[in-house]
Backbone as a ProteinNet text record, in pm:
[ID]
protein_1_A
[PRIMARY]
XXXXXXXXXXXXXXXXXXXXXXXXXXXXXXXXXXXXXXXXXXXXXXXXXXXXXXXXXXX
[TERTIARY]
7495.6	7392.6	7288.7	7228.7	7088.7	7026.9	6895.4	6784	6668.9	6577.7	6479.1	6380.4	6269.4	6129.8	6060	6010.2	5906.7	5885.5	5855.5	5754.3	5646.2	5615	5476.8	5416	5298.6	5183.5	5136.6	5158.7	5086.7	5112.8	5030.6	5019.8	5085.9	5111.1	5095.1	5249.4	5372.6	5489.1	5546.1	5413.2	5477.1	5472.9	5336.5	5313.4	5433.8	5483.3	5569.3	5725	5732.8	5832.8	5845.6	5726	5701.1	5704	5675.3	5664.1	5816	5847.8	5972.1	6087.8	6075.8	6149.1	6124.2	5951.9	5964.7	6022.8	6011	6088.7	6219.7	6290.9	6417	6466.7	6392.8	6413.2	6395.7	6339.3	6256.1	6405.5	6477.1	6566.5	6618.9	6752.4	6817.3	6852.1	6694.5	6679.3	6739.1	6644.5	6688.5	6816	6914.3	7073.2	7092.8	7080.2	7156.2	7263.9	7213.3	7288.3	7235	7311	7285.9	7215.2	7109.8	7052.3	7039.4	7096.6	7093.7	7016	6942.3	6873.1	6899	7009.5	7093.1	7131.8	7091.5	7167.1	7308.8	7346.7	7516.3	7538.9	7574.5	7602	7752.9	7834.4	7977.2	8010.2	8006.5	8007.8	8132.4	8166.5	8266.1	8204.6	8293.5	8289.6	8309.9	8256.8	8324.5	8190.7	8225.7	8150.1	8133.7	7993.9	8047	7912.2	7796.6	7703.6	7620.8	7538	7404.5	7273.7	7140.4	7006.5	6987.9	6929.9	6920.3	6723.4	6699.8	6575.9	6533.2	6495.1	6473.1	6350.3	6286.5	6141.8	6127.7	6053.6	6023.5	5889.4	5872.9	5748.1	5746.9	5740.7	5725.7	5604.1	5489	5353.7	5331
2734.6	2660.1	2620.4	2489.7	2452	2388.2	2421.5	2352	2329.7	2231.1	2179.6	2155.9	2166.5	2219.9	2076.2	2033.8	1919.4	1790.5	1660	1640	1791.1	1837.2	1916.4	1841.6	1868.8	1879	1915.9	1942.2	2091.6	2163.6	2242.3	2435.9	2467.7	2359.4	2368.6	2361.8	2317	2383.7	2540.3	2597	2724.4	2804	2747.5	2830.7	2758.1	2627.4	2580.9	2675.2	2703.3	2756.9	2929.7	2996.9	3120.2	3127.7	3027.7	3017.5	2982.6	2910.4	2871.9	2982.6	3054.8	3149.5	3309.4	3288	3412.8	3392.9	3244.7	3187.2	3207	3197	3164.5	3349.1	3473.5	3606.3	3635.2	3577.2	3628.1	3568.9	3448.5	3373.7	3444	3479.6	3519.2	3716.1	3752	3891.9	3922.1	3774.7	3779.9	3771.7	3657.6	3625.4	3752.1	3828.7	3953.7	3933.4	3827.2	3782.9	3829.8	3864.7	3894.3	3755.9	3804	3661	3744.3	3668.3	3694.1	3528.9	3534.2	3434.9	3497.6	3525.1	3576.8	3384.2	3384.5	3223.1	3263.1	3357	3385	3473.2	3469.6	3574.6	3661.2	3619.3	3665.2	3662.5	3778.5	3796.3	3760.2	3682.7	3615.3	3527.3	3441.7	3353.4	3207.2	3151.9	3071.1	2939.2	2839.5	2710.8	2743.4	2686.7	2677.8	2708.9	2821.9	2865.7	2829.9	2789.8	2782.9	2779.7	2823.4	2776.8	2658.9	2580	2466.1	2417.4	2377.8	2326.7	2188.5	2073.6	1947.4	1933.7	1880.5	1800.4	1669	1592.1	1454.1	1438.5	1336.1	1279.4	1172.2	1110.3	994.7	1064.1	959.1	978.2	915.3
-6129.1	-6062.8	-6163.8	-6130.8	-6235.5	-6094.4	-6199.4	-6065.1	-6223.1	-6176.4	-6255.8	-6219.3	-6322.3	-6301.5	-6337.2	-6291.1	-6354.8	-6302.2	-6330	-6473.2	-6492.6	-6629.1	-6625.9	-6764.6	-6748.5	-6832.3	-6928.1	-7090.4	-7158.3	-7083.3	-7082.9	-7043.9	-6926.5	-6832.2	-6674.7	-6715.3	-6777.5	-6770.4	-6806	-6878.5	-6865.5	-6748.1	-6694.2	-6518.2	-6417.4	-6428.1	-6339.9	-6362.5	-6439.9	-6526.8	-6449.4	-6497.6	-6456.6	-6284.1	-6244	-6089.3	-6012	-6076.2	-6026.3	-6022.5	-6150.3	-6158.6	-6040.2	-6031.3	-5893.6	-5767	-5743.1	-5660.4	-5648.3	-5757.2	-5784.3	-5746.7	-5805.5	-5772.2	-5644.6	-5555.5	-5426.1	-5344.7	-5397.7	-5264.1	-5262.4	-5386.8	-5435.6	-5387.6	-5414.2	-5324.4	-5143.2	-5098	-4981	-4933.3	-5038.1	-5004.7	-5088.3	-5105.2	-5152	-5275.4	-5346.3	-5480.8	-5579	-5671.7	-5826.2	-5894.2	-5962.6	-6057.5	-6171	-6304.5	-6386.4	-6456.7	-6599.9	-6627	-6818.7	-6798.7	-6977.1	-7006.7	-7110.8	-7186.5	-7154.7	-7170.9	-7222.7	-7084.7	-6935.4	-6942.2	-6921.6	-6986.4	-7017.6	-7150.2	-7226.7	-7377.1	-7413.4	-7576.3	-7634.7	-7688	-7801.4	-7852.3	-7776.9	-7694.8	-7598.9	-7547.8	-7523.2	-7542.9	-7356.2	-7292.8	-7148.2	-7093.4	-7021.7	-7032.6	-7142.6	-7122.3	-7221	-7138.7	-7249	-7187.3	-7275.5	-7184.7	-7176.2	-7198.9	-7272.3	-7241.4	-7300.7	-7197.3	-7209.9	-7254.4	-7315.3	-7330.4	-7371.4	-7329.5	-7293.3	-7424.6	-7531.7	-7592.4	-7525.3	-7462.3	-7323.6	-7330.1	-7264.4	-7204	-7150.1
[MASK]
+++++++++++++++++++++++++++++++++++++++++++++++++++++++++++

């Protein structure tokens, strides 16, 4: 699964970021699913999983 955070601002993407993610623990609690937020999380040498992070110099 991916889900995405933004447009943000300076500073105001690290709080969108931090917020989204309690969010993302709190659903996840309730559906009684495992969340893991590992870049990798199935160890090996292997292309497939990644963290991902976009940024925009657009203004």
């Amino acid at each position: 699964w991916e889900y995405q955070v933004g447009p943000s601002v300076g500073i105001d993407a690290g709080d969108h970021i931090w917020c989204s993610r309690y969010i993302l623990e709190r659903i996840t609690e309730q559906a009684g699913v495992v969340l893991t937020l590992d870049p990798k999380p199935i160890e090996g040498d292997w292309n497939g999983a990644g963290c991902h992070t976009n940024y925009s110099t657009k203004s």
